[in-house]
Every structure is written in C-alpha cells, then in structure tokens.
C-alpha positions in Angstrom: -0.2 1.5 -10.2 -4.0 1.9 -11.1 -2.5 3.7 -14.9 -0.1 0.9 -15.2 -3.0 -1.4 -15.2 -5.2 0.3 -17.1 -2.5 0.6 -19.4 -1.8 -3.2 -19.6 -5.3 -4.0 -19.4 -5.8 -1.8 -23.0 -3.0 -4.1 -24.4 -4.6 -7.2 -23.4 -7.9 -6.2 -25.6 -6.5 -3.7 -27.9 -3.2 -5.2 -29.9 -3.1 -1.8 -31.7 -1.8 -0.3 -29.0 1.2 -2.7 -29.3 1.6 -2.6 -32.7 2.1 0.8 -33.0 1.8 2.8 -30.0 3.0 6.3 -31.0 0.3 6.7 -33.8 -2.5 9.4 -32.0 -5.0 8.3 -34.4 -4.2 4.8 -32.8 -5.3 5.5 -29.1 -7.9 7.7 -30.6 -9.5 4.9 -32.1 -9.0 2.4 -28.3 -10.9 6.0 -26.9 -13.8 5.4 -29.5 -14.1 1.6 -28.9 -14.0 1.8 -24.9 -16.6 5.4 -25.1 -19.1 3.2 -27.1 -18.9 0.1 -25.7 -19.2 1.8 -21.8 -20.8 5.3 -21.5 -24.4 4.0 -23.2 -24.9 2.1 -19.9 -24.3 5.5 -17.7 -27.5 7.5 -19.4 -30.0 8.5 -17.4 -33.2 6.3 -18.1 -35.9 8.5 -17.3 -34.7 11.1 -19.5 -33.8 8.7 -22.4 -37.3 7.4 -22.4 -39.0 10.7 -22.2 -36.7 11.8 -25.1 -38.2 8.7 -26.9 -41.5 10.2 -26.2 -40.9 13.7 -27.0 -39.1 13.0 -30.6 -41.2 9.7 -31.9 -44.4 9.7 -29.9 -48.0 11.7 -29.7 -46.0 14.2 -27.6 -43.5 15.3 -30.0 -43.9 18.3 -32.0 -43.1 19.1 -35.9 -41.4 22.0 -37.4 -44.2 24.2 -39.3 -44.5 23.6 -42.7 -43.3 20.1 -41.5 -44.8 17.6 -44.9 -43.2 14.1 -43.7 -42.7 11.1 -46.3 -42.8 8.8 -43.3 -43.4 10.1 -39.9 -47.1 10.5 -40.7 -50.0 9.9 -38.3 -49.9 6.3 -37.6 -46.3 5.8 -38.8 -45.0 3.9 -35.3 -48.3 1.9 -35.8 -47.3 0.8 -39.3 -43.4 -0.1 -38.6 -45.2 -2.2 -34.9 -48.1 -4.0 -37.3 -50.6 -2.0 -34.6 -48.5 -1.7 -31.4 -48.7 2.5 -30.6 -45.3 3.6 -29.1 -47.5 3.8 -25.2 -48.2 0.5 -25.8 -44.9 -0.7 -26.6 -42.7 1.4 -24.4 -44.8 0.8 -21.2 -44.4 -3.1 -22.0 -40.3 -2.8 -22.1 -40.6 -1.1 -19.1 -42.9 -4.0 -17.1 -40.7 -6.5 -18.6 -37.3 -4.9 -17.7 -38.9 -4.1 -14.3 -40.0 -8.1 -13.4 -36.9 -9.4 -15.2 -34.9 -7.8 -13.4 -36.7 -9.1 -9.9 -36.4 -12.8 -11.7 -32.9 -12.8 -11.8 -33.0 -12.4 -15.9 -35.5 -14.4 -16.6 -39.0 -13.8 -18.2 -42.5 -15.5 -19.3 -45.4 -13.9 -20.3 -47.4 -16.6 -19.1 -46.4 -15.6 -15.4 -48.8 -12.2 -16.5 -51.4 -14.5 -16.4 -51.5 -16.3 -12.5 -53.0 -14.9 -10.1 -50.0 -12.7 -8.3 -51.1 -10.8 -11.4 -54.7 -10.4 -11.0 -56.8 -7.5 -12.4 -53.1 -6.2 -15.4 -55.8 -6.4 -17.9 -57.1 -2.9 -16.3 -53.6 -1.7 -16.3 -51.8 -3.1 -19.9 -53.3 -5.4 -22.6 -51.6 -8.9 -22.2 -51.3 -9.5 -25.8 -49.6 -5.8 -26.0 -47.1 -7.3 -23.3 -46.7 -10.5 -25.2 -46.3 -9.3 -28.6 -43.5 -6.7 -27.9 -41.5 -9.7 -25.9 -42.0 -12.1 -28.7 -41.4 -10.0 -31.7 -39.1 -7.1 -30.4 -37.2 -8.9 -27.5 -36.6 -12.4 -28.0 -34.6 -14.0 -30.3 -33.1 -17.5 -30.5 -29.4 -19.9 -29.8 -29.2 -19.7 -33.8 -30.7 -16.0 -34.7 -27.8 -14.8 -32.0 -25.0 -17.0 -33.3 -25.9 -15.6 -36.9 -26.1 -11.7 -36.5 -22.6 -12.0 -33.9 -21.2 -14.0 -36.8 -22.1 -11.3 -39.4 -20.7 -8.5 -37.3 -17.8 -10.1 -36.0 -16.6 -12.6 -38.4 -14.4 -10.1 -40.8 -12.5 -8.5 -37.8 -9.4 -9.1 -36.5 -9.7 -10.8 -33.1 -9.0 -7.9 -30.8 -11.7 -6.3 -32.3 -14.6 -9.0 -31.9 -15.6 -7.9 -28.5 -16.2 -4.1 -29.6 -18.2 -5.2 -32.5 -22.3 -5.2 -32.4 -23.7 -7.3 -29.7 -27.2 -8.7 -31.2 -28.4 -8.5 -27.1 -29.1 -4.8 -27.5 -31.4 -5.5 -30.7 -33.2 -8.6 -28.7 -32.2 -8.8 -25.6 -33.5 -12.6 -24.4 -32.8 -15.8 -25.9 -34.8 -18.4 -25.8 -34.3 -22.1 -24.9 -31.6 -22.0 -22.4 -33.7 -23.0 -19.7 -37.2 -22.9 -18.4 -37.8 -19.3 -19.4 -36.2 -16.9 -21.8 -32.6 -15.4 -20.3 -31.4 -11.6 -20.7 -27.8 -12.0 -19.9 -27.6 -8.4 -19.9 -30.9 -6.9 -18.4 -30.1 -3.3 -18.3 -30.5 -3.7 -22.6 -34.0 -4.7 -22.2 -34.9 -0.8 -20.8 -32.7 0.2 -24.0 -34.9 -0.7 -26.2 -37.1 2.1 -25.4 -34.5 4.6 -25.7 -34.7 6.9 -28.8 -31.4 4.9 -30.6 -33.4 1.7 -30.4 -36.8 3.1 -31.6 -34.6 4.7 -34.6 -33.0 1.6 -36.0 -36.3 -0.2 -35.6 -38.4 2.3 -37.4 -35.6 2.4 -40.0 -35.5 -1.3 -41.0 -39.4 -1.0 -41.7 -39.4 3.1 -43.3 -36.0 3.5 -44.7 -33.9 6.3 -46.1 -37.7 8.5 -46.1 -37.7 8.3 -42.1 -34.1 9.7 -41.9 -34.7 12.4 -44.2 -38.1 13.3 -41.9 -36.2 12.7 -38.2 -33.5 15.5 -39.2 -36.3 18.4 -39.4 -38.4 16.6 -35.8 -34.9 16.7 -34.0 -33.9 20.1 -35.4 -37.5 21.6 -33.8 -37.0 19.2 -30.5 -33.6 21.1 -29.8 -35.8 24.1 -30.5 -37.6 23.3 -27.5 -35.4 22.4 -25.3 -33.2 26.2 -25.9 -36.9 27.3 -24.8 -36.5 26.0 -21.8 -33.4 28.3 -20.4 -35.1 30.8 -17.7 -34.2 34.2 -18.0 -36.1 34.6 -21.7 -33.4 34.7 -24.0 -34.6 34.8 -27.5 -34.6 31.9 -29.9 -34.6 32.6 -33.5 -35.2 29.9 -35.8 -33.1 28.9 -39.3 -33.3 32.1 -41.6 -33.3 31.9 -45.4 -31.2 34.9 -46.7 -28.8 36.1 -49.6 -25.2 36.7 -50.5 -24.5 37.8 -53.4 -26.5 35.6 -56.5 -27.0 32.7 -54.0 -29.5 31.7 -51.2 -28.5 30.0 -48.5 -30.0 28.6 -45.5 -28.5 29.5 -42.3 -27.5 27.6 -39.4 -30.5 25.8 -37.4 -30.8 27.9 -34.5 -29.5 31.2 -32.8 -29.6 31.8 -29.1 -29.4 35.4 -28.2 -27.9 35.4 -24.9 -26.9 38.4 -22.8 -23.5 39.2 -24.5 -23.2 36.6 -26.2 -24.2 35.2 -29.9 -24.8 30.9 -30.2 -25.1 29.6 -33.8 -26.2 25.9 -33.4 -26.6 22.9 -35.7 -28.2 20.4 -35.2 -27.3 16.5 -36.6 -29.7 13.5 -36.3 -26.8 10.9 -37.8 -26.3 8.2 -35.7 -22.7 6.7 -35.0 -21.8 3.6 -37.2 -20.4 0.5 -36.7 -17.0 1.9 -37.8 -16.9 5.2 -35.3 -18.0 2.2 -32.0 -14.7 -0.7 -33.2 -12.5 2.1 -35.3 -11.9 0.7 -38.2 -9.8 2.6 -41.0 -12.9 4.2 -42.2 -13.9 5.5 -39.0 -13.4 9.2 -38.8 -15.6 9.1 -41.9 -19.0 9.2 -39.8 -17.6 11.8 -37.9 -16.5 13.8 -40.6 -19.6 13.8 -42.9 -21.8 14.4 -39.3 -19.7 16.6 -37.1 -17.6 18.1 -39.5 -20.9 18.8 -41.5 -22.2 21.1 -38.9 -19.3 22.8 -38.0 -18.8 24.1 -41.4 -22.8 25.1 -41.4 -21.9 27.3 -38.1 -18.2 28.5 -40.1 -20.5 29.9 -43.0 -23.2 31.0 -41.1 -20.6 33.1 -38.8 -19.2 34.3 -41.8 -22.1 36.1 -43.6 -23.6 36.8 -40.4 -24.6 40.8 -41.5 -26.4 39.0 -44.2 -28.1 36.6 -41.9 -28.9 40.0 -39.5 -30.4 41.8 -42.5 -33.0 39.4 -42.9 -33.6 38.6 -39.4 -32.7 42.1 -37.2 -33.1 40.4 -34.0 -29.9 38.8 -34.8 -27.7 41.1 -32.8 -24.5 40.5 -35.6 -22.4 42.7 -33.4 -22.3 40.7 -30.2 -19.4 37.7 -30.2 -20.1 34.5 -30.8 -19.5 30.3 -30.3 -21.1 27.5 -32.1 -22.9 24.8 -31.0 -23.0 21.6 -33.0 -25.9 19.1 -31.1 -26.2 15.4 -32.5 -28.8 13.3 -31.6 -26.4 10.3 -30.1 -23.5 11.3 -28.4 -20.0 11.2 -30.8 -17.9 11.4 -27.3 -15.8 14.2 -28.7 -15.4 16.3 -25.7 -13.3 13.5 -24.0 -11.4 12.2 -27.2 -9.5 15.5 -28.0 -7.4 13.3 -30.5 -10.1 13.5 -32.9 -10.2 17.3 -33.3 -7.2 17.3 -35.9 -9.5 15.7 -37.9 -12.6 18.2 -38.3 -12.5 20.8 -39.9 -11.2 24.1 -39.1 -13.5 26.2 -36.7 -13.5 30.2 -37.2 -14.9 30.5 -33.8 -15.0 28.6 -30.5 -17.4 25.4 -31.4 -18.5 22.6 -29.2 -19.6 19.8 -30.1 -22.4 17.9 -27.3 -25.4 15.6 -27.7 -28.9 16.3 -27.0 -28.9 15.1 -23.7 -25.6 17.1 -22.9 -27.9 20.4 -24.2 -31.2 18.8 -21.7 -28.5 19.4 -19.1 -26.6 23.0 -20.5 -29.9 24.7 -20.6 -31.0 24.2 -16.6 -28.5 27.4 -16.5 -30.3 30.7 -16.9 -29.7 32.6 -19.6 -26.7 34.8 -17.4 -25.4 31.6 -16.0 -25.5 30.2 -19.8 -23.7 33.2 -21.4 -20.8 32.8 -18.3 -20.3 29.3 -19.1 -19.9 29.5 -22.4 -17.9 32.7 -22.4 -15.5 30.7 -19.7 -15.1 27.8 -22.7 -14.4 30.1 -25.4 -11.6 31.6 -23.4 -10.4 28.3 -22.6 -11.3 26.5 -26.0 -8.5 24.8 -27.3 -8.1 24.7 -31.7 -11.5 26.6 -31.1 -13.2 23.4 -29.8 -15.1 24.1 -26.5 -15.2 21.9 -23.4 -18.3 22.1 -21.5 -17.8 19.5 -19.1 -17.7 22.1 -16.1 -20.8 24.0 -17.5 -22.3 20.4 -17.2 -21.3 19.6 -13.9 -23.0 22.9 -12.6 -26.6 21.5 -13.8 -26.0 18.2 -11.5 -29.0 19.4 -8.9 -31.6 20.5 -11.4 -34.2 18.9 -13.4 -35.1 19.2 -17.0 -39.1 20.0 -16.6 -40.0 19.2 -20.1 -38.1 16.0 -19.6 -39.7 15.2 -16.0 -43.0 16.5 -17.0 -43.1 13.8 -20.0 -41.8 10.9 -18.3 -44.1 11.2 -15.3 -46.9 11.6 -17.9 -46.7 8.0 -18.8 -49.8 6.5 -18.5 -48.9 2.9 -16.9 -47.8 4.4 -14.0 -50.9 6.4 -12.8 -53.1 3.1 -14.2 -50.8 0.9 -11.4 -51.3 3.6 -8.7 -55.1 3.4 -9.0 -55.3 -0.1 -9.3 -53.1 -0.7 -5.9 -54.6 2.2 -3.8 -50.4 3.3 -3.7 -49.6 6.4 -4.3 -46.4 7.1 -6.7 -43.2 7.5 -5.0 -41.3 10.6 -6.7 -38.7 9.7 -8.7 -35.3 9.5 -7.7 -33.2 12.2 -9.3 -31.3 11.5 -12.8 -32.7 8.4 -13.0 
C-alpha cells in the first residue's frame, strides 16, 4: 500500500509520469526534481558550515602556485561591502538559533533589551543587523517577483520544483510585527558553502569560478590526507604522450592494492538538473561526464603518468573517483548512467561531503570498500552507499576541529560562566 501511494502521490505533482510513463528518462527526471527539492534539508549542519569555513574563509588553504583573479585577500570583504565571513556566518547562526525559539519570527531590535545585555562583547550589533537586512530579508513584492521569474515559463506541475526565493532571503518583511521565515531551517543554509557561492558569484563573476575550481581541487587534497593508515597522496602530474602534454587527473590515492584516479568538479547543479527540464542532462554531462573522461584518459596513459611521477604504482588495479562540490544524487538515480559517458574502469561518482565520510575508513578498510564496489559496479559505475554507512560512528577531525573553532561560541561560553556542551554527533 505505502508504493501504491507514493506512486499516486508522484502523479498528483508530476503529470509526466502520466503522460508517458514508460519513458526511463521520464522517472529519471521525477528522481532529480524530488532528490533536489528533499535531500538539501538532510545535510549535516555542522559539517556544511565548517566546509564553508574550510573552502571560503581564513582557514581554507590554496593550491601552490595558486595566482587568484578573485579570491584574493579581502575578496569575501569586497562581495559583503566589509562583513568578514566570521562575522557573517556567526550572525546566520544567532539569528537561525533565536528564530527558531520565536516561532519564525525575528527583530534585531530585540538584540538590544536587556534579556540581551553585555552581545556587544560577544558579536557587533550592526554585524548582526546588517547580514539580516541585506542578506536575509527581502519583501511581499521582491518574493512575488523572483517566484514569478522562475516559475512563470513552466508548465504547472513544475512550479513547485522550481527556485524558491526563501533559500536566497529567507524572511519577508511586513506580514506581521516582525519579519517571518516560513521555512527556518533556510536561514542556517545561508551559511552553507552553496549559498556563500552564489552570493560571492553575483558580486565576482565568471573570475571567482575559474579561482573556486583550483581551492576545491586542494580542499579534496586535504581531506584524502585525512585517511589513517598513511596512504600516499600524489598530486595532478603534468606528463607526455607522444607530441602532446597533458595534465593528469587531479589526484591519485595509493592504497594498499589498489590505484584511485580522482577528479574533482566545483560546478554546481542548475536550475534545469533540480525541475528536469529537456535540457537537463546537459549540466550533468558537461560536469560529471567531464570528469569521468579526465579519469578514462588518465587510466589510459597511466605508464606515461608513472614515468613522470614513479610513486604511481601503474601496475596495481584501479577505480575512479569523480567528487563534485554539490551533490548530483547519481548514486541513487541509476537511470542517469546511460547518459555519461563510457567508463574504462569502475568510477563513482560522490560529493565532497560523501568523500568527508569515505575517508574515516583507514586506508585497508578504504582499499576493501572500494574493491567490494568495483566487483559489484554495475556499467562500471560504483555504489558506495555501504562503504558510507560503515563511517556512521566516526567524526571527520578536520571538519569537527573547524567548526568547534568558531569564535562566537567560546566568546558566549566566557561571557555566561557555561561551559560548551559537546556537540551532538552529525549535527
């Protein structure tokens, strides 16, 4: 019974499925819209945020060499008018934290009675107000317009999977006495590192893309450093073939047995790829399909790869990793795989914060698990949702280490004599 409904319920909001129901590319494209518009709401916070610190912030690190057009010193600064990224993402988080006691509702002014005596030791109030008015609040009329411009030129069934203008600016204003978040849990998204992206985009441009594909290429770096057991990591290698020079795939990860070639991809999903539209395999495509053919050719002239770089053990078998910044949801909507390109070895395909999980396994563990998918890897695409499952206990310590370094929270533990109660797990 619970299928059947599920199964009516997907006809109510998806005539597609009606209109021609034994098309795969049809419920492939009902997988896409029902992914995006639900699994953004399951990520862990704490990890997200510290992500958002580690990538964009004074804790991220840059490839060497690194000569950015955009992310220069003072670049969040400039796209803010003065707000650093501290500033701003300890403000989301005060805000989501006393909206969310105030039912949705929020005021600035209430930072200034006297429940709240002695926050100008522990956040500026302007810093507070000026993220709320200029980066979460928007208007009756502002809303109306943006949900018209995204939803007006889609069929009706489609209207609800379209961009909702509450995860740009979460509070409208004028409804009542204070401003209302009728969603609260996008108010904590806005510090997430998909928010921070299409904000520092608007401002910086094509220049800040170009420059967050080389940060989030040496951010996966880090994280492969983290799997115990010291497997090496060997960075991208220039080498030859024949007349040409190529560069190879971003990373290897030389595990015991085992070979990983991984690519990284820093594209975000469009609005086609979250409502399926006719052009939507087209994101995926020039992203996914992208890297696996990086990982095809840098499998294919791996001796040439080896000669340059002899700690590349070319003998040992290999799998692919593709890693893109936001999750494409790939592993659970097989019916897309017909679509990318061929794989000459067993590829998956996960986002960074499936790889924050993979590499709690130690470097034997690791080389089991993705041994186990290869064997089981299906058109050569690898499902790591039991590798993934295994990590459920442990803690990312780069993650938990950078979140717990947030400054606000130490400043409200002095100022109230309370000591910090640990975090709870995955949250």
């Amino acid at each position: 019974m619970l299928i059947r409904l599920c199964n009516w319920n997907a006809r109510l909001v998806d005539q597609a499925t009606i209109s021609d129901p034994g098309d795969p590319e049809v419920l492939a494209r009902v997988l896409a819209r029902v992914m995006f518009e639900q699994f953004p709401a399951q990520r862990a916070v704490a990890a997200e945020i510290a992500r958002s610190l580690l990538l964009y912030g004074p804790r991220a690190q840059h490839p060497p060499g690194f000569a950015p057009e955009a992310m220069k010193p003072g670049w969040f600064e400039r796209v803010t008018n003065g707000l650093t990224l501290d500033d701003y993402i300890e403000s989301v988080f005060l805000i989501a934290t006393e909206t969310s006691r105030r039912n949705g509702g929020f005021d600035p002014e209430w930072y200034k009675g006297s429940s709240f005596k002695g926050l100008g030791d522990i956040i500026s109030y302007r810093v507070i107000r000026r993220t709320f008015v200029e980066h979460l609040l928007t208007t009756v009329s502002e809303f109306n317009d943006t949900n018209r411009k995204f939803q007006d030129h889609l069929p009706g069934a489609l209207k609800k999977f379209a961009f909702n203008p509450l995860t740009d600016k979460p509070f409208i204003d004028n409804l009542g006495e204070v401003a209302i978040a009728p969603c609260v849990q996008h108010i904590i998204a806005k510090a997430q590192p998909a928010a921070i992206y299409h904000l520092a985009r608007r401002v910086l441009g094509d220049e800040f893309t170009r420059d967050l594909g080389p940060v989030f290429q040496h951010y996966t770096g880090r994280q492969l450093g983290v799997v115990e057991g010291r497997p090496e990591v060997i960075p991208e290698v220039r080498y030859n073939q024949r007349k040409d020079s190529f560069d190879s795939c971003d990373w290897f990860l030389d595990l015991p047995g085992l070979l990983v070639l991984i690519e990284c991809k820093a594209r975000q999903p469009i609005e086609e790829v979250r409502i399926g539209t006719d052009d939507w395999l087209r994101t995926v495509k020039d992203s996914v399909g992208k890297g696996i053919r990086q990982i095809n050719r840098s499998d294919k002239h791996i001796a040439a790869i080896s000669a340059e770089a002899p700690q590349i053990d070319a003998s040992k078998p290999r799998v692919g990793l593709v890693i893109t910044l936001e999750p494409f949801y790939l592993d659970q909507n097989w019916l897309v795989w017909d679509e990318l390109p061929a794989s000459d070895m067993p590829i998956g395909v996960i986002s960074i914060s499936d790889l924050e999980s993979l590499v709690l396994l130690d470097a034997d563990e690791l080389a089991r698990a993705l041994r186990s998918a290869a064997d089981s890897a299906r058109q050569n695409i690898m499902l790591l949702a039991p590798a993934l499952a295994a990590t459920a206990d442990r803690e990312n310590e780069l993650l938990t280490s950078t979140y717990d370094s947030i400054g606000l929270f130490d400043r409200v533990s002095k100022r109230t004599g309370r000591e910090r109660k640990p975090r709870p797990h995955g949250n």
